[in-house]
N, C-alpha and C positions, 0 to 999 in steps of 0.2 A: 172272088176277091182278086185284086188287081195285083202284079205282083209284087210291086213297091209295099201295096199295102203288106202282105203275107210278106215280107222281110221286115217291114217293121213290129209286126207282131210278134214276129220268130226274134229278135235283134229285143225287145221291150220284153218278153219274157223270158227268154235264158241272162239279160243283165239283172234282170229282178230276180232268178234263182239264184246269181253270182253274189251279186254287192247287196240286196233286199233286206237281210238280216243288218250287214252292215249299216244303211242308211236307219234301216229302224232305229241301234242302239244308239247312233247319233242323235236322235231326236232324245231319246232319255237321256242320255250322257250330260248333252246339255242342258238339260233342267239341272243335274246334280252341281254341274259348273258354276252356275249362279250363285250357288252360296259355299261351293267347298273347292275352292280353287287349286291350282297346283300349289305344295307346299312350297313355302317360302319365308327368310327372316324381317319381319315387318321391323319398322324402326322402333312402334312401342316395347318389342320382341325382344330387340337390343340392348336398348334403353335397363331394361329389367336384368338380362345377364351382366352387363357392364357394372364393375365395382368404382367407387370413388376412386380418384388419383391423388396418391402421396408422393405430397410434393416433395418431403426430405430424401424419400428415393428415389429423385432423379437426379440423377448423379452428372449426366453426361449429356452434352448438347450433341442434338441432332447431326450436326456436322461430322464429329467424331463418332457417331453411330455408325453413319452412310458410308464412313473412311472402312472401320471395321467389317461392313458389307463387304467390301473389296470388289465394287460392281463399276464399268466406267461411266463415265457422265457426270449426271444429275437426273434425280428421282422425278420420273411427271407426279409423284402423289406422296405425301409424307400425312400421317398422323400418331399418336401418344395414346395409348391408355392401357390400363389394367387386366394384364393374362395370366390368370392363376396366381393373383396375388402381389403380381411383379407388373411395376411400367415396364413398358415396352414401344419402340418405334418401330412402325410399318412402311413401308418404301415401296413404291410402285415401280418399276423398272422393265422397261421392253415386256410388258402385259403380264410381268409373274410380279409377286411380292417377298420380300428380303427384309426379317424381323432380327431386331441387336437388343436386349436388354438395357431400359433405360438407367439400372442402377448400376451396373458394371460393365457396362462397352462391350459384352462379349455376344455373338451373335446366337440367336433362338434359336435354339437344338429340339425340335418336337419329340415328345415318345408318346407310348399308350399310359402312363400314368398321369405325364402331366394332361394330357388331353381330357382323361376323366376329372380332373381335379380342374380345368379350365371349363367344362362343362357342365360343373356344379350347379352351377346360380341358379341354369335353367331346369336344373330337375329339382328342388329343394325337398321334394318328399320323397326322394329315391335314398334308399341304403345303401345301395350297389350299383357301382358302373361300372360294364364291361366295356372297354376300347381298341379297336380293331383297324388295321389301317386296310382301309379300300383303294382301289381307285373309280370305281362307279358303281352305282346301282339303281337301284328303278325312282329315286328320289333326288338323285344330284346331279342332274342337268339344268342348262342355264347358266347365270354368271358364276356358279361356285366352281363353275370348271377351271380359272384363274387360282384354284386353290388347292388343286390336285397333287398328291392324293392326298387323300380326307380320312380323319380319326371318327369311324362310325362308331360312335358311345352309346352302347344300351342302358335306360334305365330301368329298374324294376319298380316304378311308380306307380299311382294309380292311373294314369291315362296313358303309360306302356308309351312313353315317348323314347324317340331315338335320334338323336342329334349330331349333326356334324360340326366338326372344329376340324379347320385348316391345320397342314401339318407344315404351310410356312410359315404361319401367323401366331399360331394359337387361337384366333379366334373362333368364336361359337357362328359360321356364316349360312345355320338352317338346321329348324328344327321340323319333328313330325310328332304325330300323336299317334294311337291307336286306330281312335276314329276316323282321324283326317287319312290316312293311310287306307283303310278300307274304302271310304267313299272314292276316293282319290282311283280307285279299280274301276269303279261304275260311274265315273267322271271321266275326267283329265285323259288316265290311260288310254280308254277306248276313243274316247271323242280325237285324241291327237293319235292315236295308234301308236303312243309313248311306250312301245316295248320293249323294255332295255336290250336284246341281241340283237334289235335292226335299229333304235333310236342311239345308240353310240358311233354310229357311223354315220352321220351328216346328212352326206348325197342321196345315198341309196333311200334313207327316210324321206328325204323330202321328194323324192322320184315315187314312193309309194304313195303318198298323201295326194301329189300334183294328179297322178293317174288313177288312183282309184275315184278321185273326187268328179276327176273328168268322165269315168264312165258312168258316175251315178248321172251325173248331170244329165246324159246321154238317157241315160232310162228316164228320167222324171221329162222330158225334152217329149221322148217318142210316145208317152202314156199321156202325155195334153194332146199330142195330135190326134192320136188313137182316140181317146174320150171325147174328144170336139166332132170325131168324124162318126162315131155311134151316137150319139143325139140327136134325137129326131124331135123339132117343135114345134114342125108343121105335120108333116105324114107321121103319124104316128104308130107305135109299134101297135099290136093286140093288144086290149085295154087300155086303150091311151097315156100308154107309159111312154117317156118322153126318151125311157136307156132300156134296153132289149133285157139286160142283166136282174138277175135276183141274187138273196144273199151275201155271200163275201163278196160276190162279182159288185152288184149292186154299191157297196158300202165302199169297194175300192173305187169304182165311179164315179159316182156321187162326190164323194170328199178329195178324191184325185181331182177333179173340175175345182171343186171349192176352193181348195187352197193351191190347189197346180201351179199355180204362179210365184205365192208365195214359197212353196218347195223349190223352185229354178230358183230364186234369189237367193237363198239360203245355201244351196248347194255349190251354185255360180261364186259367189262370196267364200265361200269354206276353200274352192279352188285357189281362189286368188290368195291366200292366205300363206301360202309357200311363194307367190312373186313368181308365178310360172313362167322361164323364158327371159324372165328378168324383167318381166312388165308391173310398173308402176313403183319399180325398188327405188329408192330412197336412202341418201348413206346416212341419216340424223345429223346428232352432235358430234364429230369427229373428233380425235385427239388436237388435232390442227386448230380445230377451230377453240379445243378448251385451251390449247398455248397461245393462240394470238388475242382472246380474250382477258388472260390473263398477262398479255404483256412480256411474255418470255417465259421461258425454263425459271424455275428455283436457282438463285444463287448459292454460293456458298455463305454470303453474308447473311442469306436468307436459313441457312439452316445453322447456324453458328448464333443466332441470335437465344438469350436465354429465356427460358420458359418456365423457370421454377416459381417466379414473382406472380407469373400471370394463373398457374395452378394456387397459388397461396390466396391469391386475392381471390378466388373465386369456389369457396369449398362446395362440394359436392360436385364438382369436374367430373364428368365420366371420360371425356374423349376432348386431345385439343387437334384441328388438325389445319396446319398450313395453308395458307390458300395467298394467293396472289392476284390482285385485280389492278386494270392498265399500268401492270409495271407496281406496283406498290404493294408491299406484304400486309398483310393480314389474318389474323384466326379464326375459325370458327368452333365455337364454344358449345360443346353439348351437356349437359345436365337432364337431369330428368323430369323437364319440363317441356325444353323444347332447345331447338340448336337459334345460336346467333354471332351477330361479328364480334368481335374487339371491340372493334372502333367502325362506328356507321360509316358508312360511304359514300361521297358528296356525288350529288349529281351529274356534273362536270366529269367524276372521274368515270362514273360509271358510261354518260356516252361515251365518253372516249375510249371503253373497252368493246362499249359494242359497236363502233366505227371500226375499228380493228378487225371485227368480224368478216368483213368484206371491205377491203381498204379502197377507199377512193369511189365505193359507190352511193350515190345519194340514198337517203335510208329515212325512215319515216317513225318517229316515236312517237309512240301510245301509250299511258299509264293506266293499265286494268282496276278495277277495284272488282269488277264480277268477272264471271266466263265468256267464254267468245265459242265460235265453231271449233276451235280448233283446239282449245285450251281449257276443259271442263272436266268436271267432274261424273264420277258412274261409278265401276268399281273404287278407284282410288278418289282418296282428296285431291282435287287441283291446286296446285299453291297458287294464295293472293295474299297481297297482291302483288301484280308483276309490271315489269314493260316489255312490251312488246316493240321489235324494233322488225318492221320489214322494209328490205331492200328493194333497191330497185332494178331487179336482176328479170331475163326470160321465165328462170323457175320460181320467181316470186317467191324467192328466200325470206325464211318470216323464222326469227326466236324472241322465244321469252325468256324473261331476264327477272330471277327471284334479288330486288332493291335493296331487301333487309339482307341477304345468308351471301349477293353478292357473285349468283350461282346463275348455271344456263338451265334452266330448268322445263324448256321445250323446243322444240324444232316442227318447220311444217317448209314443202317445196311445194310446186307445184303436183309431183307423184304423188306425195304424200297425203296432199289434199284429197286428191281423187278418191286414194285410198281411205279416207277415213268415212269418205260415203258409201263407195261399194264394200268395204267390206266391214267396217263396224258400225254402219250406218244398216245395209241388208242381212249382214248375219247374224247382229244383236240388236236390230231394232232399236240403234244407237242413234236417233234424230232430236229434235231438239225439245222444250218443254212443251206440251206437259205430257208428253210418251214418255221421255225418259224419269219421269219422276218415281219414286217407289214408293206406295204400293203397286200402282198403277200400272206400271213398265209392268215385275211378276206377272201379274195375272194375264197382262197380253200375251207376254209372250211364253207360259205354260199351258194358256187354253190352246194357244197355236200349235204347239211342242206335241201337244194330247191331242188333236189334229190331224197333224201330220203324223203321227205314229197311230192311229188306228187305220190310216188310210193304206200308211205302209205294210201294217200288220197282214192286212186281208191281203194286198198284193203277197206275203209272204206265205201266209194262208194257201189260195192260188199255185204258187207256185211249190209250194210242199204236194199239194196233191197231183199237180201234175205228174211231177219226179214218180210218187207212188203208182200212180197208172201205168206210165212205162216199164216196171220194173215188176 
């Protein structure tokens, strides 16, 4: 054997005794993914904790909330609703949140009682809640980090849920269950390497993920070459076998050729997913860009304006919350049906928010009634219908713009784009219909899953006995 060969053989099988196991549980991991995702507060989730708002206890406009804040500026986010019984205004401010009670101007002071007692809604079959204040653990990572530290609430229910409520807010911002919290081990955790003492710290996680991913790649890389250069089609082995190999050998072979391709996309993909080196990153929806679509900062007239008429007229208000489009106020209204404006938004006004988006450059408006590449449905709903407004810029700046809520409800650049091919396009066989339909989608892509983990298996197989010969 040549020596290049015998290094890649030595190089393909000590990364397959390293990472092997690894790449296996990936393969399972991801099946579990598909249908038991990282926990998270869905908005029907909210909807459900959120109590009606009364109106006779709002006492106090926004304005004089914000003053009592004693924060300077103006709020980028203001909304109203019900914590434990009591209105309350939430205020967004330099990426933390600063809550004042709406019935007495005095500012939200969190404890462990009131947190259990804000936490109710969502347990209603618990007896007992214990609340504890954190500041992380293996379930609240993500945006709830904006709400640190967090009232971890045990219930003693039947589905042994534990929920967090913000100890700026009050609010209930993620709950968990029994189950979702077990699956969530043989999911999520393994598949991102979500280990709470390395995933709290950023870099280092995403330095594990970039390079362990790089070296699988590296193994599945040198086991196509390897398998392509043992295939004989013309001279054949003894018996006219086409692969010298029997058993695990054979079965790692065989299905290493079969889907070797598809394992380099998947793995290729799962790399790119940390933006290694900064390639293909993409900043989204910026604050910047939700102020100049908005038309400026909130005013003071803007938060001084009263809001008890507009709860009155509207019973069963869960949540009112501020919102400003090209320069002009307005609310959005949530109940327990579904969120919408005040007052609709005229056409006019709404281009002229999303001109603002990128000032002075020519921009191209589309009114969605379906999906596009770029703005569809999988996991989540896509909201429709939308406009879409792309610019006429190098990165081919493209948002969507939800008509009825008023809202910037997606981004794509040119990065972005790319990225939604390579990596949700090859790591979830995220293409367009009728792959991505379900049933359909499931069963491709857990026959592949099953696949690629028998194939991996036997490499692991392999490489277990090796280790035991040595030893």
């Amino acid at each position: 054997m040549s020596s290049w060969k015998r290094q890649a053989h030595l190089w393909h099988r000590w990364l397959g005794i390293v990472f092997g196991l690894l790449v296996l549980l990936w393969f399972g991991s991801g099946v579990v993914m598909m249908y038991v995702p990282y926990p998270a507060l869905t908005e029907a989730e909210r909807m459900a904790w959120l109590a009606p708002l009364a109106a006779p206890q709002v006492r106090v406009t926004a304005w004089d909330a914000w003053r009592a804040a004693d924060r300077p500026g103006m709020p980028a986010a203001v909304r109203l609703n019900q914590v434990a019984g009591r209105p309350a205004y939430h205020f967004q401010a330099d990426g933390r949140w600063w809550s004042v009670w709406a019935d007495s101007g005095q500012p939200l002071r969190m404890t462990a009682a009131l947190a259990a007692d804000s936490a109710r809604n969502a347990a209603p079959g618990a007896r007992r809640l214990a609340a504890e204040l954190i500041d992380i653990d293996q379930w609240t990572f993500g945006r709830v980090q904006e709400h640190k530290p967090l009232y971890r609430v045990s219930a003693d229910d039947a589905a042994g849920s534990v929920l967090y409520v913000s100890s700026r807010t009050g609010e209930l911002v993620r709950d968990t269950t029994r189950s979702e919290r077990a699956w969530n081990w043989a999911g999520s955790v393994i598949h991102w390497i979500y280990f709470t003492p390395l995933r709290e710290h950023g870099q280092p996680w995403r330095q594990v993920v970039m390079w362990t991913s790089a070296a699988a790649l590296l193994l599945a890389l040198l086991g196509m070459v390897l398998g392509i250069l043992r295939l004989r089609v013309r001279r054949r082995y003894a018996g006219g076998r086409c692969s010298p190999y029997r058993g695990w050998q054979a079965w790692h072979h065989w299905l290493g050729l079969s889907i070797g391709t598809l394992m380099l996309t998947w793995l290729f993909s799962g790399w790119l997913s940390v933006t290694p080196f900064g390639w293909l990153a993409s900043p989204g929806v910026t604050a910047g860009d939700r102020q100049a679509f908005a038309g400026g900062a909130l005013s003071r007239e803007d938060l001084a304006a009263p809001v008890d008429g507009i709860v009155r007229a509207h019973p069963g208000l869960l949540e009112l919350e501020w919102r400003r489009i090209g320069g002009q106020l307005n609310f959005s209204l949530l109940d327990r049906g579904r969120r919408q404006l005040l007052l609709p938004v005229q056409a006019e006004l709404l281009q002229q928010a999303m001109r603002a988006l990128r000032p002075g450059v020519p921009v191209m408006f589309v009114s969605l009634t379906s999906e596009d590449d770029y703005h569809y449905s999988h996991h989540q709903q896509a909201v429709l219908p939308v406009v879409r407004a792309q610019f006429d810029l190098a990165d081919d700046t493209t948002f969507y713009i939800d008509p009825l809520q008023g809202d910037i409800v997606g981004y794509a650049d040119r990065n972005s784009k790319w990225n939604r091919w390579l990596f949700n396009g090859l790591h979830q066989l995220d293409f367009a219909s009728p792959l991505r339909a379900r049933p359909v989608w499931d069963v491709v892509v857990i026959v592949l899953c099953g696949l690629g983990f028998v194939a991996t298996l036997a490499g692991v197989v392999l490489g277990w006995r090796r280790l035991a010969r040595r030893s």
